[in-house]
N, C-alpha and C positions, 0 to 999 in steps of 0.2 A: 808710251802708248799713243803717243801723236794725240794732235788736234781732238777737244771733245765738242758733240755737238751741245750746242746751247737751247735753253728752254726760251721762252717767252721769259719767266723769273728771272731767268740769269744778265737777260740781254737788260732785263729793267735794272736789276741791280748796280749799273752804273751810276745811276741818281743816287744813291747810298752818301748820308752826310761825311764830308770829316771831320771825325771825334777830335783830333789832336793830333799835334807833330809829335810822335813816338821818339825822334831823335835827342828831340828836347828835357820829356818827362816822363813818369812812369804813367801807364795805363790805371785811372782808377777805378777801384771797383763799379762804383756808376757808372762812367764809360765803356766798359767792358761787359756790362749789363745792358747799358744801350745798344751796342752794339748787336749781343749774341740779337736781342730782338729786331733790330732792321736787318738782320740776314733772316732769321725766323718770317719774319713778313713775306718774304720772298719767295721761302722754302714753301710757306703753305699755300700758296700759289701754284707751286710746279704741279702740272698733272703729274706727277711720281711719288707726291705725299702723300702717303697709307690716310686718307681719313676717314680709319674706322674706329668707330667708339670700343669694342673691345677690344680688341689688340692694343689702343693707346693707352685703354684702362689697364691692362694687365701689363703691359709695359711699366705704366706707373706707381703700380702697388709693387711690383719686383724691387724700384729703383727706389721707391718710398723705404719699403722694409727694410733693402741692406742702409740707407740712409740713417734712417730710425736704430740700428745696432751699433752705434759710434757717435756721441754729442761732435767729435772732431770731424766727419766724414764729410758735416757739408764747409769747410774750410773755415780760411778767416772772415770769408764774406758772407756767410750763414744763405748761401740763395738759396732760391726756392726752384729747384731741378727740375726740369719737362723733357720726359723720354719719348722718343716718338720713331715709327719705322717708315722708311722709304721702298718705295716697290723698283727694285733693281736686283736681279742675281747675283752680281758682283759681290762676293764674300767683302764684307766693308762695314767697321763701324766708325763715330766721328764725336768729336767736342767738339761745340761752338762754343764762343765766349758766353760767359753769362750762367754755364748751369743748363746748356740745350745740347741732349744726348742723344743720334739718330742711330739704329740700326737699318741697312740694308735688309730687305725680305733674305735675300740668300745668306746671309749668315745667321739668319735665326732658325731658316731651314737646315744649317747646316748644322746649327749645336745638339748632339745627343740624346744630351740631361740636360734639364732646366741650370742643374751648377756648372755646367759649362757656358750657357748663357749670363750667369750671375756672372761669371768669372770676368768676362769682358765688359759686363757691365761696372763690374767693380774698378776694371784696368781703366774705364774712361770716367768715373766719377773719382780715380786718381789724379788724374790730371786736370781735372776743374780745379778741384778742392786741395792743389799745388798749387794752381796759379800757373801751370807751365805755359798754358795761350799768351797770357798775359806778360808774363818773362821774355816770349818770344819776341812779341811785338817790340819791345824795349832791350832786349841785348846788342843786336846787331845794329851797335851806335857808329859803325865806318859805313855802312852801307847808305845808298842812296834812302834819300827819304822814299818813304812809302804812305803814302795816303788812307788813314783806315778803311776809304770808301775802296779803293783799288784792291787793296788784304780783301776783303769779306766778299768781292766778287770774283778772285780768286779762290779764297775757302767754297765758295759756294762750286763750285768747276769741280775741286777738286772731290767733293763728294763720290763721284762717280769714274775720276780718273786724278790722280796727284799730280798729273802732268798735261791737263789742261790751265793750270796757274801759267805755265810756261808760253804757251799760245795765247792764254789773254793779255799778259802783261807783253810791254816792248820793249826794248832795251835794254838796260843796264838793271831795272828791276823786278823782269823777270825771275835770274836768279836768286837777287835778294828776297823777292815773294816767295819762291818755291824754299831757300833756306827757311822761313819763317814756318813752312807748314809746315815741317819733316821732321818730328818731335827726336831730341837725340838721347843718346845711349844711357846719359845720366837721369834723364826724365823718365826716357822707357823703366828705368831698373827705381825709381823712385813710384813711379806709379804702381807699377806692379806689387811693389811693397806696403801699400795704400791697400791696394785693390785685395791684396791676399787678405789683410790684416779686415777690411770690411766682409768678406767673404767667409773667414772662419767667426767674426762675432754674430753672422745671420745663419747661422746654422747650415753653410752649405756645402758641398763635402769638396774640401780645398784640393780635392787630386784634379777638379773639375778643370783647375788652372792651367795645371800639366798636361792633363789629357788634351784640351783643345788648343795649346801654343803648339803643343807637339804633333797632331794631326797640320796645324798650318806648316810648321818645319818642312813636314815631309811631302805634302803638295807643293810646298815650293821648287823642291827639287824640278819636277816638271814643266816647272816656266823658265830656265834658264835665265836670262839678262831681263825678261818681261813677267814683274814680280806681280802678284796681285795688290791691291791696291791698299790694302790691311798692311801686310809687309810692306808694303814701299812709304807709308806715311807713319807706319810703329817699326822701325827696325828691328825686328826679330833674329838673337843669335844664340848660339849653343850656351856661353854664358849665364844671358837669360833664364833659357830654359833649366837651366844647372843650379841657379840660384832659387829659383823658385824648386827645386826638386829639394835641397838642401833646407828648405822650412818646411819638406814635410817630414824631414826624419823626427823630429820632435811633435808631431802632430797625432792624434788618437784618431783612429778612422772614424770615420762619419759620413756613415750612409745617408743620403738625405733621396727621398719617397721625390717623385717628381710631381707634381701639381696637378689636379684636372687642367686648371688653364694655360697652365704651359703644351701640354701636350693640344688640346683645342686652338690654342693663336697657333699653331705650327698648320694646324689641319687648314686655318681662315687663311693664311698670310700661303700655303701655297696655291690656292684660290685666286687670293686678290693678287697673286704676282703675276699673274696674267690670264687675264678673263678675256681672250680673243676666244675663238670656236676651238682653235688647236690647243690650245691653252687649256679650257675645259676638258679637251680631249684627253689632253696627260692627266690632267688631275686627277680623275676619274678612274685612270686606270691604272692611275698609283693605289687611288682608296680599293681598287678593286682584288688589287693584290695584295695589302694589306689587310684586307679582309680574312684569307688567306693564314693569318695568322693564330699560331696558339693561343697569344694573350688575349684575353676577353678585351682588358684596357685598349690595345691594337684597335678591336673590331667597332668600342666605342667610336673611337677618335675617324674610325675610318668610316663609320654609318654616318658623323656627323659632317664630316669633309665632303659624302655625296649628296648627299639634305645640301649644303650649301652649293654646290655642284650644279643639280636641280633647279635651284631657287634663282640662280644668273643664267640660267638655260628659260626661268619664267615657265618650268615646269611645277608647278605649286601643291599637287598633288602628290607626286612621286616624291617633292619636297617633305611635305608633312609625314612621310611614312617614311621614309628615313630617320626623320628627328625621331618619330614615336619611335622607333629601333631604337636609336640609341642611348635613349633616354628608359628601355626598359632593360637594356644593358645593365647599364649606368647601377641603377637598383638591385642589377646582380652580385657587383662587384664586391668584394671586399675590402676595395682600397678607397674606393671614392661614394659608396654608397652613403646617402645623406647628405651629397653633397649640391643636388641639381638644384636644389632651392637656394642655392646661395652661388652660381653662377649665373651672370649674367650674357653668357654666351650662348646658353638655350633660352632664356627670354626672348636675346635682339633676334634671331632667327624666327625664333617661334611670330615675333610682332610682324617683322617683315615681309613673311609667309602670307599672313593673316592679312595685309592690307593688300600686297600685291596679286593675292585670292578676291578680292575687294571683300574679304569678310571682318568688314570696319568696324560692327559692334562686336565681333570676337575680340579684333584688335586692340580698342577698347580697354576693353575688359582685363585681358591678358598683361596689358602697360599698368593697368593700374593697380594688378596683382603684384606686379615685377618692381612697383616704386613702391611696394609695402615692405618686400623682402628684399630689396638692396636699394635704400633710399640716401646710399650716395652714387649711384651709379646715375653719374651726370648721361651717359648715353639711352638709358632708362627712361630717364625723362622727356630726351629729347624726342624719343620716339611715339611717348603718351602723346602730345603737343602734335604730333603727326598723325596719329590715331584717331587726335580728335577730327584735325581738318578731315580726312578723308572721309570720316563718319560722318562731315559736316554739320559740326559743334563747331563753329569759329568762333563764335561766344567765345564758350566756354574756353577753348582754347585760347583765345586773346587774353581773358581775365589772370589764365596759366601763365603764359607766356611772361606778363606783363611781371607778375609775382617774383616770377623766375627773374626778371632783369632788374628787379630792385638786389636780387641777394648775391645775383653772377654779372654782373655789370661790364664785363669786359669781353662775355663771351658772343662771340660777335653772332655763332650760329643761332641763338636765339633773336634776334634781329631780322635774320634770313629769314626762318620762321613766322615771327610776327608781318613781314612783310607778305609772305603770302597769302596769310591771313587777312590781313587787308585786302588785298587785291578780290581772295573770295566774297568778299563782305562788299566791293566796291568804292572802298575810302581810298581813293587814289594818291592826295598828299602823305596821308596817314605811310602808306605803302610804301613813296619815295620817301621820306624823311627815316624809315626804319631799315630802308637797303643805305641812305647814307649813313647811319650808324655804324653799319653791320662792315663796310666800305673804311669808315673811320679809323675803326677798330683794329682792321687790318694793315693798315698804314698806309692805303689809296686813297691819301689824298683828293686827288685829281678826280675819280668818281662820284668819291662823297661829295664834292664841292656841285658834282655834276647833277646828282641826285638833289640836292637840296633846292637848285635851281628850276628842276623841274615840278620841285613839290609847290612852289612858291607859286608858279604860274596856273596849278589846280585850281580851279574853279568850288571845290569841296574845301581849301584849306580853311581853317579855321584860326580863330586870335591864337590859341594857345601853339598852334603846328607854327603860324607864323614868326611867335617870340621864340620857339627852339629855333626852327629856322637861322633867324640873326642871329642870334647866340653863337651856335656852331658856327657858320658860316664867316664869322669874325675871328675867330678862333684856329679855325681851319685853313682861313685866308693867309695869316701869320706865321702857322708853319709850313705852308706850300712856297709861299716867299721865302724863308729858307732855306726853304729843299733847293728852289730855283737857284739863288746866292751860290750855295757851295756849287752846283752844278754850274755854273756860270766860270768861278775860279781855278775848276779843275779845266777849262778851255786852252 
């Protein structure tokens, strides 16, 4: 597929440490968890990471639940697994080391049924929870050394092309990088054995597996020598597909009901896979023809897709009466009725609506209805804490926030928040010292160091801003000199 363009993320990821000479010794789980997270830093960086709170929720409660139906599923390394979608149409999904599972927006638009979605989720929580990333890195002991930092900004390329690895890399380890990502015959046929086997203990109806290898089979046909990027990094071949056909003869069918939220992230995620004007354009007039449709379900999914349609168009009106459609849909249905109180996908809308209307004590209100009724929906919250600022409660909001970063410590978007809070409130140390957290967090270094600098030279800092201050900044110092070090050795 030739040369692929690079992001900002990508072009940084050469500063990427190295874990370890692979030729020497095996990858260990630590290292392999270190790792999946300095490419993850990176990832969340690229303007093409989906950060949308429901779609990553719902991503994770899919990847949680088949997780949850097998004590064996999250492997020998018991990780703690983070699904997450990239906005690219490119039919593409991916492992990172560590337990970090991305789906492309077009292959989630392209799955059916939610069990054809399981299905491949199940095929890439096979191959974490084998260790086959990790086998890679360590098999191919004649080849040139490879540097883990040089691997992970190749995996990062290849997300969107398998054969950008080949154009970043030079020489002789080009091909040895590009062998490293191209999981082989024995792994594909081990994962899928994984994946089936997670796939019929979550209740999901395993032809899902078939139906969607075999839909990719046959678009293959049409790319000749120029495979899509799925097939060219999972080798897909009749075998395969034969083998997994051959587990279902002993299997008892099993219909499985598809989800409100799967059908709703399909509606967001063809939204947010491109929110140009044209982009909106299509959407629109996809929902519009699915409207069009007999199924009531259909008309929900498709009243909601133009409610969010509306709402990136900053038409808030025509917004709100779309949702009120399809939320009075919803109550008709027979399938999903009873269910509105318990998704979070008509809340985040509904808050967003509501602030971007600037009607902040609806807003309000609405948030803190929504973190009674789904008070783990981390997205839920996030957006109380926004509801307040707008409402301008930054108090209140600060007091929230702060709560919040005793019990979520790591999550950096609550920082971002806090800082803006600050800024409305006028504590300007207060402000940089919480974007360098939020900096920290993410593995920018270099900002957070920058940030903390500037908090120190505030005329407002205070003793206590001051002692975090050094703190971090001794801290932060130590692993920037690191990062600098291996970057220095890779020269």
């Amino acid at each position: 597929m030739g040369s692929a363009h690079l992001s900002p993320g990508l072009v940084q990821a050469q500063n990427l440490p190295t874990l370890g000479d692979t030729s020497r010794e095996d990858l260990s789980p630590l290292a392999e968890r270190k790792l999946g997270e300095q490419i993850m830093s990176f990832v969340r960086r690229d303007p093409d990471f989906m950060n949308d709170a429901p779609v990553s929720e719902y991503l994770n409660r899919l990847g949680n639940k088949m997780l949850e139906s097998r004590q064996d599923a999250r492997g020998e390394t018991s990780y703690n697994f983070e699904f997450f979608a990239v906005r690219d149409p490119v039919l593409n999904a991916f492992a990172f080391p560590g337990g970090f599972i991305g789906f492309h927006s077009g292959l989630i638009l392209a799955a059916q049924t939610e069990s054809e979605l399981a299905s491949v989720m199940g095929h890439e929580i096979g191959h974490v929870s084998q260790r086959h990333i990790a086998r890679m890195l360590t098999s191919q002991k004649n080849d040139a050394l490879i540097p883990l930092a040089a691997l992970a900004l190749a995996v990062l390329a290849a997300r969107s092309s398998p054969d950008a690895a080949m154009a970043i890399a030079t020489g002789g380890q080009g091909l040895a990088i590009q062998k490293q990502l191209n999981f082989g015959r024995d792994a594909e046929r081990e994962a899928d054995r994984v994946g089936f086997q997670i796939l019929r203990e979550s209740g999901f109806d395993t032809s899902g597996m078939v139906s969607f290898f075999g839909r990719l089979q046959n678009a293959s046909r049409n790319y000749n020598d120029n495979l899509p990027p799925y097939l060219r990094s999972h080798p897909l071949t009749s075998e395969r597909i034969a083998d997994i056909q051959s587990r279902l003869i002993d299997e008892r069918y099993r219909q499985h009901a598809d989800s409100l939220e799967f059908l709703l992230t399909k509606a967001r995620v063809r939204v947010l896979q491109d929110s140009t004007i044209q982009g909106l354009m299509d959407a629109s007039t996809f929902f519009d023809n699915q409207l069009k449709s007999g199924k009531l379900e259909d008309q929900i999914t498709a009243r909601y897709g133009l409610a969010f349609v509306a709402y990136k168009r900053l038409e808030f009106a025509s917004a709100r009466k779309q949702l009120e459609q399809s939320r009075k849909m919803l109550e008709q249905s027979t399938v999903y009725k009873g269910m509105l109180s318990y998704s979070n996908m008509y809340v985040d809308l509904s808050i967003d609506i509501l602030i971007g209307d600037k009607q902040t004590a609806a807003a309000v209100k609405e948030a803190e209805k929504g973190m009674r009724d789904l008070p783990l929906s981390r997205g839920v919250a996030l957006q109380y804490a926004e509801a307040l600022l707008a409402d301008s409660k930054e108090e209140k909001a600060a007091v929230f926030l702060r709560d919040q970063i005793v019990l979520y410590r790591q999550e950096s978007q609550l920082f971002h928040l806090l800082a803006k809070v600050y800024a409305a409130q006028g504590k300007q140390a207060a402000q940089h010292v919480a974007l360098a957290e939020a900096y920290g967090i993410e593995g920018n270094l270099a900002a957070a160091l920058q940030q903390l600098d500037i908090a120190r030279r505030e005329k407002d800092a205070l003793y206590y801003e001051l002692s975090v201050i050094d703190a971090r900044e001794r801290e932060w110092k130590e692993k920037h000199k690191e990062q600098l070090a291996d970057e220095k050795k890779r020269r």
